[in-house]
C-alpha positions as CSV (number, residue, x, y, z in Angstrom):
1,X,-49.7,-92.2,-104.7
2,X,-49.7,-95.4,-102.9
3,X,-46.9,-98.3,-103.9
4,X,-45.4,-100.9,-102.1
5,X,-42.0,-100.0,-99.9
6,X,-38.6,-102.1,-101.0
7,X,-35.0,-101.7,-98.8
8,X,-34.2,-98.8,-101.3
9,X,-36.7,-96.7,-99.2
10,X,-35.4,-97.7,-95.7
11,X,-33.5,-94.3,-95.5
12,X,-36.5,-92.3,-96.1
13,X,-39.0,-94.9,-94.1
14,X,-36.8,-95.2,-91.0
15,X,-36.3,-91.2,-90.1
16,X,-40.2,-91.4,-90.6
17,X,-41.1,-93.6,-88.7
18,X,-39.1,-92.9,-85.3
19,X,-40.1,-89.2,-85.2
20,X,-42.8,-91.3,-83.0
21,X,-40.7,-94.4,-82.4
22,X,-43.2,-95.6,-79.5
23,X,-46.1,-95.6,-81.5
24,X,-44.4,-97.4,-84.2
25,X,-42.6,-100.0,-82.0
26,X,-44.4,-102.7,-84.2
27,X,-43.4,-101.6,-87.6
28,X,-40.4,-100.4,-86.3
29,X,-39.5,-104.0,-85.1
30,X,-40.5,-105.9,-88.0
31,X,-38.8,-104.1,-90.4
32,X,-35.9,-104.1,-88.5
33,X,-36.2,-108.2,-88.2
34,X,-38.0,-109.0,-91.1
35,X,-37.1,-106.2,-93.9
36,X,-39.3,-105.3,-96.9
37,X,-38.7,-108.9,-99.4
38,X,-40.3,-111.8,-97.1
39,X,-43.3,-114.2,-97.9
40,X,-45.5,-113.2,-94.8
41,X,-44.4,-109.3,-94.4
42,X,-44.9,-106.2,-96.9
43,X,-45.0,-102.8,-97.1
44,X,-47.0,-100.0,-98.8
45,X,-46.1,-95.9,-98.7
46,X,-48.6,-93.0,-99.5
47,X,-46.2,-90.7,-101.0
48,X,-47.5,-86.6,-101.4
49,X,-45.4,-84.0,-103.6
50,X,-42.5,-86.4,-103.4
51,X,-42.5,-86.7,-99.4
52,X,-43.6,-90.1,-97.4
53,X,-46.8,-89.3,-95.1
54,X,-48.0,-92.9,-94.2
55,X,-47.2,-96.8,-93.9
56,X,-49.2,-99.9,-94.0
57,X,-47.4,-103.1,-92.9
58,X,-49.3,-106.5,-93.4
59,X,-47.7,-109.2,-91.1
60,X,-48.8,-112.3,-92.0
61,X,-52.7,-111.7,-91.9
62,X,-52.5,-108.8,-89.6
63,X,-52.2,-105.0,-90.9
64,X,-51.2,-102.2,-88.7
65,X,-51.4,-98.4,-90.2
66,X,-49.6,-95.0,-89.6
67,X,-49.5,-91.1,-91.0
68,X,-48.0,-88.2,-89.9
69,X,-51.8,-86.8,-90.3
70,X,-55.1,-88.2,-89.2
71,X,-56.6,-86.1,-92.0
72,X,-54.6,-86.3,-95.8
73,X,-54.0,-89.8,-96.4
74,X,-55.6,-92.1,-99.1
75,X,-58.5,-93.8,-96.9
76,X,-60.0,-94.9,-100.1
77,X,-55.9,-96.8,-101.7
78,X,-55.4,-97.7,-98.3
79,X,-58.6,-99.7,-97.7
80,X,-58.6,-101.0,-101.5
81,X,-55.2,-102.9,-99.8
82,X,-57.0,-103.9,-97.0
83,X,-60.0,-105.4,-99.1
84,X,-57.6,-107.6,-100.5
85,X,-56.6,-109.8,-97.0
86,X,-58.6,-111.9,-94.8
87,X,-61.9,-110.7,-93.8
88,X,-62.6,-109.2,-91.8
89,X,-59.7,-107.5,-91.6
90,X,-57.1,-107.2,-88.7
91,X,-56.1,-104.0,-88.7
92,X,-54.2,-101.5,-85.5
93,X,-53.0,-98.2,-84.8
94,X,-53.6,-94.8,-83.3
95,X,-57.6,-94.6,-82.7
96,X,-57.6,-91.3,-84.6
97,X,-55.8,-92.7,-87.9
98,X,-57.4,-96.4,-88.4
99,X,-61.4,-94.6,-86.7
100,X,-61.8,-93.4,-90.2
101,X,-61.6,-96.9,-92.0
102,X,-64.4,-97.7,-89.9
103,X,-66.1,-94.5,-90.6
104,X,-65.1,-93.9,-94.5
105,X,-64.4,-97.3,-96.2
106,X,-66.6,-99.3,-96.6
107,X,-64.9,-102.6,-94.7
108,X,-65.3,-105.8,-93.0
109,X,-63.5,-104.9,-89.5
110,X,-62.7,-107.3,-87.0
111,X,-63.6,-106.8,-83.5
112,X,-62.7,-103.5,-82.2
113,X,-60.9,-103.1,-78.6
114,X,-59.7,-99.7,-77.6
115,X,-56.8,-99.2,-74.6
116,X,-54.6,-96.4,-73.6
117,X,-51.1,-96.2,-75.3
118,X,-48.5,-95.5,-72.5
119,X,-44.6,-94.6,-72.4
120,X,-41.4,-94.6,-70.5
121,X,-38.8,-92.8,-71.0
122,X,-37.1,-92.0,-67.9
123,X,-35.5,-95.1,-66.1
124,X,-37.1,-96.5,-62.5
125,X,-34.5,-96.1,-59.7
126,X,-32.1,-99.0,-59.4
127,X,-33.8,-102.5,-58.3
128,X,-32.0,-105.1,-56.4
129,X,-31.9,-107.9,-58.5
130,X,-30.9,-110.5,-55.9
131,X,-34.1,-112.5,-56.3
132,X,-35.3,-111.2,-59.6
133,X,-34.8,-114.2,-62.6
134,X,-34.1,-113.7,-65.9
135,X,-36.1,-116.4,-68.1
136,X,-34.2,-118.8,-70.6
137,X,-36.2,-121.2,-73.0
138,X,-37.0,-124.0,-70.0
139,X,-38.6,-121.6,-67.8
140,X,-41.3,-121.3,-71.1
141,X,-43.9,-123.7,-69.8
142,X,-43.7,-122.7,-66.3
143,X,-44.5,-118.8,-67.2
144,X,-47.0,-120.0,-69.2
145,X,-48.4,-122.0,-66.8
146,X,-48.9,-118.9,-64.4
147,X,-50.4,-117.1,-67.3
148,X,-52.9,-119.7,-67.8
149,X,-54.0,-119.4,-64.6
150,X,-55.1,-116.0,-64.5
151,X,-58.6,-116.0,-65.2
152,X,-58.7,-112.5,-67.0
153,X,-56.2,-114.0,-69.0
154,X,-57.0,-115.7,-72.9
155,X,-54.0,-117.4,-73.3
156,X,-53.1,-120.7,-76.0
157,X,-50.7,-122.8,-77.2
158,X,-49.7,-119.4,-79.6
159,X,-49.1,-117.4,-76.2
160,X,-46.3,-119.9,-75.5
161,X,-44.8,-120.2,-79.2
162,X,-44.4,-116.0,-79.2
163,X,-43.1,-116.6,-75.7
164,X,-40.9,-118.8,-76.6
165,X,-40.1,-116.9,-80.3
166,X,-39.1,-113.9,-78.2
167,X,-36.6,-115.0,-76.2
168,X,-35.0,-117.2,-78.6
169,X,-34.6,-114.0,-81.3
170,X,-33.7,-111.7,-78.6
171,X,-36.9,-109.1,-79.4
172,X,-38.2,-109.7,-75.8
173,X,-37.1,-111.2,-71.9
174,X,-38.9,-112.0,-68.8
175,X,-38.1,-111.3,-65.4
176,X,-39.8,-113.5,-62.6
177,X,-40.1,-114.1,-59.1
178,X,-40.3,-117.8,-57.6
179,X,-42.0,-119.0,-54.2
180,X,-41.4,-121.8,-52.0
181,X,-41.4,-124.3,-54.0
182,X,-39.8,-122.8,-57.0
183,X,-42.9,-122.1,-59.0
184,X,-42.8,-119.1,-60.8
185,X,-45.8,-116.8,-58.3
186,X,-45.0,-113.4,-61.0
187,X,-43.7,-112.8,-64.4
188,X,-43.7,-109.2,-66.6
189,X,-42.2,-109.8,-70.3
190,X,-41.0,-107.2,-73.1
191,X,-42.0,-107.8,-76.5
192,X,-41.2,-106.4,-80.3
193,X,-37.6,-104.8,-79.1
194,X,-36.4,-102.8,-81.6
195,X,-33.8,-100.4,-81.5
196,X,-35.5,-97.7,-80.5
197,X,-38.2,-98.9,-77.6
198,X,-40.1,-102.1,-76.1
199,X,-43.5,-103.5,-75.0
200,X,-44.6,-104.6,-71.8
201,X,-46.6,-107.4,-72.1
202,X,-47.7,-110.0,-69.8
203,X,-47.9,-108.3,-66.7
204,X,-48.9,-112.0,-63.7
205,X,-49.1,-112.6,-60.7
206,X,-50.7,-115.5,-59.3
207,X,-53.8,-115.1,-57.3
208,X,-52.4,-115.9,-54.1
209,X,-49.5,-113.8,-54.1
210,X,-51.4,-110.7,-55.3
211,X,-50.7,-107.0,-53.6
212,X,-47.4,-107.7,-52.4
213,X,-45.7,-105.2,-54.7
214,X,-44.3,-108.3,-56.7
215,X,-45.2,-107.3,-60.0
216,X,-44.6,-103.6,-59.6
217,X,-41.0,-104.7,-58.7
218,X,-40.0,-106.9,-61.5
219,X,-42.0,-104.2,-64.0
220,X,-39.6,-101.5,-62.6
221,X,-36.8,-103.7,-63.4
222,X,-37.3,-104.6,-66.3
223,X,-38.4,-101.3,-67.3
224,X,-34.9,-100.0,-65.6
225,X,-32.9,-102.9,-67.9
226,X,-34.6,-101.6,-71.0
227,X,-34.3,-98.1,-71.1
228,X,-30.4,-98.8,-70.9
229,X,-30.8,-99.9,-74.3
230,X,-33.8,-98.4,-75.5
231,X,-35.2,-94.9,-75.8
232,X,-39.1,-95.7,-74.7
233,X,-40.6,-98.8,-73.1
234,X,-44.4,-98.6,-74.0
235,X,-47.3,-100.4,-73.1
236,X,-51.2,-101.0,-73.6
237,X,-53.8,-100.9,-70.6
238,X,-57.5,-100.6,-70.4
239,X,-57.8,-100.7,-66.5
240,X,-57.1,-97.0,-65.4
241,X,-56.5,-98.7,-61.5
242,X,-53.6,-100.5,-63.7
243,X,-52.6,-97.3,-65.0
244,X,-52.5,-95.8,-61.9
245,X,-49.7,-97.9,-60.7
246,X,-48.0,-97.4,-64.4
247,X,-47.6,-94.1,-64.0
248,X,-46.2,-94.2,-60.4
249,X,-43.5,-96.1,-62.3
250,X,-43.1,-93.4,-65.1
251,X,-45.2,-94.5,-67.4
252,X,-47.4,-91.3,-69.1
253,X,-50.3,-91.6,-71.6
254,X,-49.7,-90.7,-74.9
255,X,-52.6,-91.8,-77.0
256,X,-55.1,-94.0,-78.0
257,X,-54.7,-97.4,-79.4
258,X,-57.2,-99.3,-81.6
259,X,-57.3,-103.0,-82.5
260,X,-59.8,-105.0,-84.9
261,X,-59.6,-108.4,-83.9
């Protein structure tokens, strides 16, 4: 049985959902911010012989989907949900849940991008923060100004509103480094903090300052800040060079992540 999730669950949705807190940093975080009675954020629960065994939360237009088994859950309720939104639909999670909506249901998927799910869980050694900046509101349109520069970059006007969103609700930071001149030459943000784990998003570094270690640096402490708090720090990557230098830092593979877009 499929129905829609209301605070009286939490206690029963919460101990589900952080037996694999990384993977469910998003829903994690937007319960946790948003909770289960808003206008642009709701959530449905197959339930099996009286037990919970998968979630799908819309956010706004955007769905992302979870079970404890890529095999037993409702493909058929779920995608009847799905049908429902803006098509084609936006819809993420692990590769081997949301694959068989594409292969089962018959659905209008957006378009798919896959990318390696990596965590954290054991802090960096210590950095020395001496030059290392911690970002308030007025450094916004200077980060975003680096980021706009990268050419492998597809960043708008909505890159700097959830930039600037983040740090004003406290569910991510930035750490950056400044050049001569005071311009901001490397940035690495968190994003979705929860109580139990972070993204790393927004890993720049402008093209003339590249291969200096800058962005390693501030990654490692930021990474080192966050796991004081949090119990993974997680990230996406598709470049295996990039994860290369992830994992030097700590970072391991733990899955596949899938995005219709």
């Amino acid at each position: 049985m499929i129905r829609k999730l209301t605070q009286n669950d939490h206690s029963v949705v919460f101990p589900f959902l952080t037996k694999e807190s990384s993977i469910n940093l998003f829903i994690i975080g937007d319960i946790e911010a948003f909770g289960y009675d808003t206008p642009f954020q709701t959530l449905w629960g197959e339930w099996q012989d009286g037990e919970l065994t998968a979630i799908l939360l819309k956010y706004y237009e955007s769905f992302i989907f979870y079970s404890k088994d890529k095999d037993s859950f409702d493909v058929e309720g779920f995608a009847k949900i799905l049908q429902e939104g803006k098509q084609p639909v936006q819809l993420s999670g692990k590769t081997e849940l949301v694959r068989r909506f594409e292969q089962q249901a018959k659905l209008s998927l957006g378009k798919k991008k896959i990318t390696y799910f990596a965590h954290c869980g054991t802090a960096p050694s210590f950095i020395n923060m001496d030059d290392i900046k911690i970002a308030t509101s007025e450094d916004v349109n200077r980060i975003y100004g680096l980021q706009k520069s990268i050419e492998e970059f597809n960043v708008g006007e909505q890159t700097k509103k959830m930039l600037q969103k983040a740090l004003e609700t406290k569910t991510g930071r930035t750490f950056f480094a400044e050049g001569q001149n005071s311009e901001i030459i490397s940035s690495v943000s968190s994003a979705a903090e929860n109580s139990q784990s972070a993204m790393i998003v927004g890993v720049s570094t402008h093209k003339n300052h590249r291969n200096k270690g800058l962005a390693s640096r501030l990654m490692k402490a930021l990474v080192h800040e966050l796991l004081k708090e949090k119990k993974f720090v997680c990230l996406f990557y598709d470049n295996p060079d990039a994860g290369k230098i992830y994992k030097k830092i700590g970072f391991e593979d733990i899955g596949l992540w899938t995005m219709y877009r």
